[in-house]
C-alpha positions in Angstrom: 0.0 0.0 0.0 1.4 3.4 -0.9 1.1 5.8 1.8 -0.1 9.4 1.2 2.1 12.6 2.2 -1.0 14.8 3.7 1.3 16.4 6.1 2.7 17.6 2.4 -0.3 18.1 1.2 -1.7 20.5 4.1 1.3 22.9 3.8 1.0 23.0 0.0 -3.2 23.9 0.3 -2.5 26.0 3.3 0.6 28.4 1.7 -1.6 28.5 -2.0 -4.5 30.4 0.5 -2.1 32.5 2.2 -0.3 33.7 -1.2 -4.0 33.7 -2.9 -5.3 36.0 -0.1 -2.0 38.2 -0.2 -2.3 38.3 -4.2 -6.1 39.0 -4.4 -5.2 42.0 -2.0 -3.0 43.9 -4.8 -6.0 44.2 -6.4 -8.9 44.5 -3.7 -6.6 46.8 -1.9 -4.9 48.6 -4.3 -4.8 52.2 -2.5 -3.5 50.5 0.7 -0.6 48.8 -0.7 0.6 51.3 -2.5 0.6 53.0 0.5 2.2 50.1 2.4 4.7 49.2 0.2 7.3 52.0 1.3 6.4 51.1 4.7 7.3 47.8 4.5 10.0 48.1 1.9 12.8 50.3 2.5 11.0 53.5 1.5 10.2 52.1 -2.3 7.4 53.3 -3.7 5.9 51.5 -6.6 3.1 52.1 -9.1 -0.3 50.5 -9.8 1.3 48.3 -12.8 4.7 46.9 -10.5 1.7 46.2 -7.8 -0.3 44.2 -9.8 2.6 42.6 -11.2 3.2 41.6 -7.8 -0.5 40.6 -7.3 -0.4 38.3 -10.4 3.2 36.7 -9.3 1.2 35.4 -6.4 -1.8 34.8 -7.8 -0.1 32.4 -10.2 2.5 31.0 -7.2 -1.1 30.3 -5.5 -2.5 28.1 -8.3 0.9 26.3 -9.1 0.4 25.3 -4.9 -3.2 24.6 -4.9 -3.5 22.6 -8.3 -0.1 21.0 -7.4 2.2 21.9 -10.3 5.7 22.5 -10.0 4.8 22.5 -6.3 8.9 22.7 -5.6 9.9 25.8 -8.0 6.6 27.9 -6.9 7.7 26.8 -3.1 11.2 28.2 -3.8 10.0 31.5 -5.1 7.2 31.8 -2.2 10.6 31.5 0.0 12.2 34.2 -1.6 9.2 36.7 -1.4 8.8 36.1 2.0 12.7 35.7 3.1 12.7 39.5 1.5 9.3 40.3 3.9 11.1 38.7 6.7 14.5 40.6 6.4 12.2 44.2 5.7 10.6 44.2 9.0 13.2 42.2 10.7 13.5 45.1 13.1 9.5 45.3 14.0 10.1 41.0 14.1 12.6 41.2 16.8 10.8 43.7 18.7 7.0 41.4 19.4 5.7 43.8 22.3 6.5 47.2 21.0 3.7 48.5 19.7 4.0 51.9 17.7 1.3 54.1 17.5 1.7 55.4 13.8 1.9 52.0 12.7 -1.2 50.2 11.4 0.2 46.8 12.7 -0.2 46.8 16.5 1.4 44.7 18.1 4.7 44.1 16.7 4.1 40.4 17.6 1.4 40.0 14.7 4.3 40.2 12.5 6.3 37.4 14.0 3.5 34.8 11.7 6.2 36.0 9.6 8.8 33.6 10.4 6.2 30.6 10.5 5.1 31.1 7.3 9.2 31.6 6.1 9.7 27.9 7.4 6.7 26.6 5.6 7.9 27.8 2.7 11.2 26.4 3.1 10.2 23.1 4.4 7.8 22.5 1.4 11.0 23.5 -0.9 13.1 21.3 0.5 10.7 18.4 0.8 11.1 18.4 -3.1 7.4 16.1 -2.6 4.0 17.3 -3.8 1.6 15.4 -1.8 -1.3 13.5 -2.9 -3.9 15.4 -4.7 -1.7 17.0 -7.1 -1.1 17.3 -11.0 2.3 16.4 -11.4 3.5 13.4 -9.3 
């Protein structure tokens, strides 16, 4: 009997919602990002067009995850996006029980979901597996 990878399978569903959600949001959310962006960032401010690029990138990274399709490559690219998340507000990340008034993310410790969702990413990337329920075996 073959056994089934649903632990796999669970991270792969659960991290093609989270990018989904995050994606959708470029779009949904348009004047608040744009906004955001510097914030988060290093001071970069971007355009509608760069944001929905961005929106699409993980629209598309979402599907790849959630239909199971090159489940490793999209999981190595999630890691990226999120390593460069993680190092931006490294600072706010270290800091869990500040919270800063002028900042729309109170607590600080909201942010540390960051980290989790980093080593999601990179354990579904290193896995190199898809789990069951997938396109490409």
């Amino acid at each position: 009997m073959v056994e089934k990878d649903y632990a796999t399978f669970v991270i792969r569903i659960a991290l093609g919602l989270f990018i989904l959600v995050w994606g959708i949001a470029k779009f949904v959310q348009q004047d608040f990002w744009l906004q955001m962006f510097p914030m988060i960032y290093w001071g970069l401010v971007v355009g509608a067009a760069v944001l929905a690029v961005f929106g699409i990138v993980e629209i598309v990274l979402a599907a790849m995850l959630i239909l199971g399709w090159k489940v490793t490559i999209a999981a190595w690219i999630g890691f990226l996006i999120q390593l460069l998340t993680t190092v931006a507000i490294i600072g706010r990340i270290a800091a869990p029980y500040v919270m800063v008034e002028a900042d729309p993310v109170k607590p600080n410790i909201v942010l540390f979901g960051t980290v989790v969702i980093l080593g999601a990413w990179l354990a579904l990337a290193l896995s190199g597996k898809t789990g069951p329920y997938a396109i490409e075996k």
